[in-house]
N, C-alpha and C positions, 0 to 999 in steps of 0.2 A: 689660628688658635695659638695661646702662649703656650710657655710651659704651667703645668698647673691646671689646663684648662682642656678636654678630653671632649672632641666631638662621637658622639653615640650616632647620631643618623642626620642626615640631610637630604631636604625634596621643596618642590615645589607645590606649592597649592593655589587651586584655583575655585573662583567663584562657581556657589555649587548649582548657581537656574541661570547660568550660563549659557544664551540661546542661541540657535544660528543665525546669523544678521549682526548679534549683537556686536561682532570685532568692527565693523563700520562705525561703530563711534568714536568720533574722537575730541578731543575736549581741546581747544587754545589758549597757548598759553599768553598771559598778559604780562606787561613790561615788569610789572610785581614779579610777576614769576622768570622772567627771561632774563634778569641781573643778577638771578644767580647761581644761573648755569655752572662759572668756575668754580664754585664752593663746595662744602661739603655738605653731606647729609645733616637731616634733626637726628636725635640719638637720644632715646631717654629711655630710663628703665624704672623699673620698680621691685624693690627684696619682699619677698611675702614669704612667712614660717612658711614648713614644708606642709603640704597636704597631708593628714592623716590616713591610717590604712580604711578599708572600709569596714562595719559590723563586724563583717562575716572574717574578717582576719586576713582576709587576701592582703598584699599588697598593694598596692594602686599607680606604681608609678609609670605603667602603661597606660593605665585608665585616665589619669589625668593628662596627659600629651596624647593620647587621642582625641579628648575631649575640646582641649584647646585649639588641635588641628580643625577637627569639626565645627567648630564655634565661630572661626575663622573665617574657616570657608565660605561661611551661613553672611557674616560679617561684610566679605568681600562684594556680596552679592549688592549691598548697598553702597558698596564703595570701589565701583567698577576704575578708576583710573588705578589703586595702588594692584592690581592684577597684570595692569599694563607695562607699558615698554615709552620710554620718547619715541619719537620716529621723524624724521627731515626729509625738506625736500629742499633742493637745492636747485636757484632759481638762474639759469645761464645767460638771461639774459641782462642782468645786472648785476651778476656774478655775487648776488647772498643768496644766506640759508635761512630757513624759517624751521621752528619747532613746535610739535603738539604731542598729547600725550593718544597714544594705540591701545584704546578700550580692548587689546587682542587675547585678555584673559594667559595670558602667558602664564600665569602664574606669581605668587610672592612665594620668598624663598622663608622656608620653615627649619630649624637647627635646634635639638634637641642635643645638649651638653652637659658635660659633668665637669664642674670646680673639686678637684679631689684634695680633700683636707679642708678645705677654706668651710668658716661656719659666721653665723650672723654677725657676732661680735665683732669678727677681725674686718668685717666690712664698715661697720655703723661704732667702733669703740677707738676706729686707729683716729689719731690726730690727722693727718693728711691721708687722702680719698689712694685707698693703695691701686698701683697700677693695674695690678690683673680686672679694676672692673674694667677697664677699656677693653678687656677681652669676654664681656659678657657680651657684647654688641655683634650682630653680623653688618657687614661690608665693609668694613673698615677700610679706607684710603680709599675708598671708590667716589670721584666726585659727580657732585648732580647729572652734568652734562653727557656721562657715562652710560645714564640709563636708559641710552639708545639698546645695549649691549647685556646689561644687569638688573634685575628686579626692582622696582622701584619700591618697594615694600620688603623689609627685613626682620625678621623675630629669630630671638634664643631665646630658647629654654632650658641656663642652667639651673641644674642641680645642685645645693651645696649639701653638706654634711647635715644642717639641719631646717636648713631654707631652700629656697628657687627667686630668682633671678628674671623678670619679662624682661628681654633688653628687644625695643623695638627702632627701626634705622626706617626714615620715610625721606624721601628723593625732597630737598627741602625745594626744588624747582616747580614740585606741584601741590605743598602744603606748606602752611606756616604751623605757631605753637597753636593756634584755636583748632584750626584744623588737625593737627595731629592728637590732639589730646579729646577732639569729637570722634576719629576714630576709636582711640582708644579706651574711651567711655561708652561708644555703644559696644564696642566687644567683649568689655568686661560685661557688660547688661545681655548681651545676647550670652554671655557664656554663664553666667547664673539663673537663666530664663527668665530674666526681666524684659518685658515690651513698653517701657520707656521712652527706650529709641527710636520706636516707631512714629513718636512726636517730634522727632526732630532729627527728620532723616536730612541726609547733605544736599546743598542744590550746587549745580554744576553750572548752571547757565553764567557767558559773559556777556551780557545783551545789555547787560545796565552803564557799560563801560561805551555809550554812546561816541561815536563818530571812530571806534578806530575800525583800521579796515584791516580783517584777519585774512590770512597769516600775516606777522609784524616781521618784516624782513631786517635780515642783519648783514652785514659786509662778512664774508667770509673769509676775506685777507684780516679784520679785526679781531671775529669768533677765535681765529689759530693763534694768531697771536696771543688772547687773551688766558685758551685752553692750555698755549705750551708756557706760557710764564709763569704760571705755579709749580710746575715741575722741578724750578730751580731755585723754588723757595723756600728758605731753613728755618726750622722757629730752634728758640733758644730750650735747652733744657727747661720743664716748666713743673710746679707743682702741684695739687687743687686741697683746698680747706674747706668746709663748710663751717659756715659761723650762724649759729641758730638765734633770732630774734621774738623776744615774747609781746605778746600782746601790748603788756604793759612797757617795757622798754622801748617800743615801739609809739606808744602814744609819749612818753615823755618827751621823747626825740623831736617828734609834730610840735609838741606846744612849745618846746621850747624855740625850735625855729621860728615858729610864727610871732611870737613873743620875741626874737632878738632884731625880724623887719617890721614888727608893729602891724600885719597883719592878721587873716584865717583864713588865705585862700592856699597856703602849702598843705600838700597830701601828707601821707604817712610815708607813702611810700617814696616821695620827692626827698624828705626829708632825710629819712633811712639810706638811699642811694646819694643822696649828700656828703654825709656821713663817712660811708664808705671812702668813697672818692677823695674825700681829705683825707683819712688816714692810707690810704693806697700811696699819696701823691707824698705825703707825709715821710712816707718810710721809703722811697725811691731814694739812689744818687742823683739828682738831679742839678741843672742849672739853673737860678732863680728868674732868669728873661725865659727857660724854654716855656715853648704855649704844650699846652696840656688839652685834648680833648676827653669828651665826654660823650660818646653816641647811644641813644636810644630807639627800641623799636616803637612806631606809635600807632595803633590799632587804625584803620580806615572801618571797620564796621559801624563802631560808634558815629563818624562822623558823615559818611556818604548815605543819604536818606534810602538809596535806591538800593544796598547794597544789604542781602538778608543777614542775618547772624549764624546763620546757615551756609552762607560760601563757603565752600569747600577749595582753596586754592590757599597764594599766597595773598594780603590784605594791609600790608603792612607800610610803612613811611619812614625809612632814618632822622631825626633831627639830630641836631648835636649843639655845644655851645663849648669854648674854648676860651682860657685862663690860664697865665701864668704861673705857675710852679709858685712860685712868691705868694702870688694875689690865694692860691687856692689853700697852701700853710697858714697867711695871716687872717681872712676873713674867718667872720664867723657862719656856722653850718647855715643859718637860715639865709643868710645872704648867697650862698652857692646855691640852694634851696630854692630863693628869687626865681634866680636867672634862671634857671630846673623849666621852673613854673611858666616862667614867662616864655619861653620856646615853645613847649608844650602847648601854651592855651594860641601860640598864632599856628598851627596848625588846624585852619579852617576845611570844610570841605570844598572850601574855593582853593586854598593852598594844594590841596591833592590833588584835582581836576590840574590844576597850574603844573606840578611836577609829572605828570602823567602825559600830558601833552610835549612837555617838553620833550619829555624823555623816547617819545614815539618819533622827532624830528632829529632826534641826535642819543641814538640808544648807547648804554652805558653800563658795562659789565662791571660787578664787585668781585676783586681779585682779594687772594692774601694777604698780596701785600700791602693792601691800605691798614693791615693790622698791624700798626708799627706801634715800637716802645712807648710813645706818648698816646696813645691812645688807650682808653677803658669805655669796654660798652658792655651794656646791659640786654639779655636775650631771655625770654619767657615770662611768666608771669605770676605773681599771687595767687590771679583771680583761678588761675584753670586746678579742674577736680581732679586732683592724685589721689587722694585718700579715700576717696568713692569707691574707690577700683577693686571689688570683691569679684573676681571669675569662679567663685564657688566654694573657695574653703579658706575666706578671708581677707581683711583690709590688708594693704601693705604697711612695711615695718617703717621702710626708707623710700627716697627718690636719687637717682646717680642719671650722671650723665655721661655718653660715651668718648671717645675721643676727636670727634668731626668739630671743626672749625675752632679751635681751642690755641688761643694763641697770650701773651701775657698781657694781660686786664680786662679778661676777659668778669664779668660776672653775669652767674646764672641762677634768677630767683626762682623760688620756689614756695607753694604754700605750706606753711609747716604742718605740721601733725595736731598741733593745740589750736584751736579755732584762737581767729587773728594775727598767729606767726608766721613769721615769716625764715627762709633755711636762705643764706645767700653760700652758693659755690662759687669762691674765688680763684682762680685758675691765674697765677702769678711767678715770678722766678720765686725760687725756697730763702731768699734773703728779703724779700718784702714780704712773704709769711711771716716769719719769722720776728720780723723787726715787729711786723701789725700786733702779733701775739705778745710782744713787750710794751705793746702802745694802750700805756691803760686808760688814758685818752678815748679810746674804739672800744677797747674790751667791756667798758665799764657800762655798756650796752650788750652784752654781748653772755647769755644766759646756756647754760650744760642743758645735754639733748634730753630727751624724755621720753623714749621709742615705745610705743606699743610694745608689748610681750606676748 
C-alpha cells in the first residue's frame, strides 16, 4: 500500500461447493501459457460512483464488501483454477520442471481499502493516469511464476471519497484479456443476480491441443535463468495518458487509410493503432536507420476451429512487423496500416498449429527484457465488456490498469464508454507524452472524455 492508500482488512476466499476430491484437479498448462511464467500479472480495474446508503438510512459500506465477498466466492465456484496455486514437479531424470495449476481451493486473496482524500475527478480529470492507481491493485511486483507461493486471483476494494475502485490482478500464466474479462463479467452478473452466465460457463479442457504430451517439460538450468534475469531489470522512469477516440474520429482514420492504399480491407482498429505508432515514433529521439517494432496480441479463438470461445486459459499469438524510424515518420498511416493488415491476415490456423509445435521442441520464455526502447506493443482489446460491469449499484465511470508489465510503448486499448470508442492508455517516457500532446498531427483525432455521472 502507498501513501494515501489505507488497507481496512485482508483474507482469503474460497469457492463456496467446494468438494472433497475436488483439490485432485488440475488443469495443464499449454505453451500459450508456459511463456509467461517470467512476466507479470493482467491488472485491470474499474472506478464505479460509491454505492448509496440503503432505504432505511443504514449505511452500507459493510453490506456491499460483504456482498462482493459472497458473489465471489459463488463466482469462484465456476472458476475453480483462480482459487488455486501453480504447483511443479520436477523431473530428475532429465533434470526439468513441469507446471500446472492446483484446483487446491486455497483460496483468492480479498483486500478491502480506503484511498483517503482522493474522489473521482482526481482519477478520471488528471491529464496523466496519477500514480496511486497502481496502488488500487493487489500483488503488485508478484510475477506469474510466483504463484506457486501466492494467490493466483487478486481483488481491492478501494474506497474513495465518493467512488470505489474493483482492481482485480489474475496470474496472466493461466488467463489471457478474454479470459479475465469472462471472469469478470460473470461475477459482476452473479453479483447483481443475473443467470447469464450460466450460458457461458468457462471450459477448461486442453484436449483440443492434439499430439502434445502433458506435462510439457522445461530445462530447469533455462526456467532459473530465465526467472533470475528479470530481477535485474530496470525500466526507465515512465508515464501513462489515456487519449480517448470517437466513433466518428475513428471511422475517418479507416477510410482515410483505405483511401491513401486504394484499398477496404484495413480495420478501424489497424488503422487507429497505426496512427498511434506514427505519432509515438514521431515524437521519440530517434535514429533514422533504427528499426522500430510493432508487436501485437492475436486471438487463436477466432482461428483454431476446435477451440471454444469459452477456453478459459491463455489463447493468444504475438505477431509483430518492423520499420525504420524514417520509413514510419515519412509513410502515410494507411500504408503502416497495409503491413498492420497484412501480418495479421497470414496468421492462419495452420500458422498457430506451426508456432505451437515449434514452440513444444524448443520452449521459449518472454522475459522483460524483450521490452526494449524500440519496441510498442498493443495488449487487450475493444471488443471485451467493461461497461456491462453492474455488481449492483451500477455501470463503471472509468477503466485503469495496474502496474504489471508496463514498460515504454506500451499501449492498452480499451472499449470506450460511447458505443464505437475506443480509450487507448499510453504508458511512454513523459517527453514523448508530452511531445504527442503538441502533435496536432495525432491530436487532431483525438476527442475530451465524456464519463458517465
Amino acid at each position: 500500500m502507498s501513501a494515501g492508500v489505507r488497507s481496512i482488512s485482508s483474507s482469503l476466499v474460497q469457492a463456496s461447493t467446494h468438494k472433497a476430491g475436488d483439490e485432485k484437479q488440475r488443469i495443464e498448462l499449454t505453451p500459450w501459457d508456459l511463456q509467461l511464467l517470467p512476466l507479470g500479472p493482467i491488472q485491470k480495474g474499474l472506478l464505479f460512483p460509491k454505492p448509496k446508503p440503503k432505504e432505511n438510512g443504514h449505511e452500507n459500506t459493510f453490506n456491499f464488501i460483504h456482498h462482493l465477498k459472497t458473489s465471489l466466492s459463488q463466482t469462484l465456484d465456476h472458476f475453480p483454477p483462480l482459487a488455486g496455486r501453480l504447483a511443479t514437479t520436477e523431473h530428475v531424470d532429465d533434470n526439468t520442471i513441469s507446471f500446472y495449476v492446483d484446483c487446491n481451493n486455497a483460496g483468492a486473496l480479498f483486500i478491502h481499502a480506503e484511498a483517503y482524500g482522493v474522489t473521482i475527478s482526481d482519477i478520471v480529470e488528471s491529464v496523466y493516469v496519477p500514480p496511486i492507481v497502481h496502488s488500487f491493485f493487489p500483488l503488485n511486483g508478484v510475477n506469474n511464476h510466483e504463484g506457486v507461493s501466492n494467490p493466483l486471483l487478486g481483488v481491492q476494494v478501494t474506497e474513495l471519497v465518493d467512488g470505489v475502485f474493483v482492481g482485480c490482478t489474475i496470474n496472466h500464466s493461466i488467463a489471457d484479456g478474454t479470459s479475465f474479462w469472462h471472469f469478470f463479467n460473470s461475477w459482476s452478473e452473479i453479483s447483481r443476480g443475473s443467470i447469464q452466465y450460466l450460458s457461458k460457463l468457462p471450459i477448461f479442457q486442453r484436449s483440443f491441443l492434439n499430439g502434445i504430451d502433458y506435462p510439457i517439460r522445461i530445462s530447469r538450468v533455462y526456467v532459473k535463468e530465465s526467472f533470475n534475469h528479470d530481477h535485474t531489470f530496470v525500466l526507465t522512469p515512465l508515464k501513462e495518458r489515456v487519449f480517448h477516440f470517437t466513433k466518428q474520429s475513428i471511422a475517418k482514420l479507416k477510410a482515410q487509410a483505405n483511401v491513401e492504399v486504394g484499398t477496404n480491407k484495413i480495420s478501424s482498429l489497424q488503422a487507429l493503432l497505426s496512427h498511434i505508432w506514427q505519432s509515438v515514433v514521431r515524437n521519440k529521439k530517434l535514429e533514422p536507420d533504427e528499426e522500430m517494432n510493432y508487436l501485437m496480441v492475436i486471438g487463436a479463438r477466432p482461428r483454431l476451429q476446435e477451440l471454444p470461445d469459452q477456453y478459459f486459459g491463455n489463447a493468444v499469438k504475438i505477431g509483430g512487423i518492423t520499420m525504420k524510424a524514417k520509413e514510419l515518420k515519412d509513410k502515410k498511416v494507411g500504408e503502416i496500416a497495409l503491413e498492420m493488415n497484412k501480418m495479421i491476415a497470414a496468421q492462419t490456423e495452420e500458422e498457430f498449429k506451426r508456432a505451437l509445435e515449434s514452440w513444444i521442441k524448443c520452449p521459449k520464455l518472454i522475459t522483460k527484457a524483450t521490452m526494449r526502447s524500440n519496441v510498442t506493443g498493443t495488449s487487450s482489446s475493444p471488443w471485451f465488456n467493461i461497461y456491462g460491469n453492474d455488481f449492483g449499484w451500477g455501470r463503471p465511470i472509468a477503466v485503469r490498469s495496474g502496474s504489471a508489465n508496463k514498460c515504454d510503448g506500451k499501449i492498452t486499448v480499451f472499449r470506450g464508454e460511447e458505443e464505437g470508442s475506443i480509450d487507448i492508455e499510453a504508458c511512454l517516457l513523459s517527453e514523448t507524452l508530452d511531445a504527442m500532446a503538441n502533435d496536432q498531427e495525432f491530436m487532431n483525432f483525438v476527442s475530451p472524455f465524456h464519463y458517465l455521472s
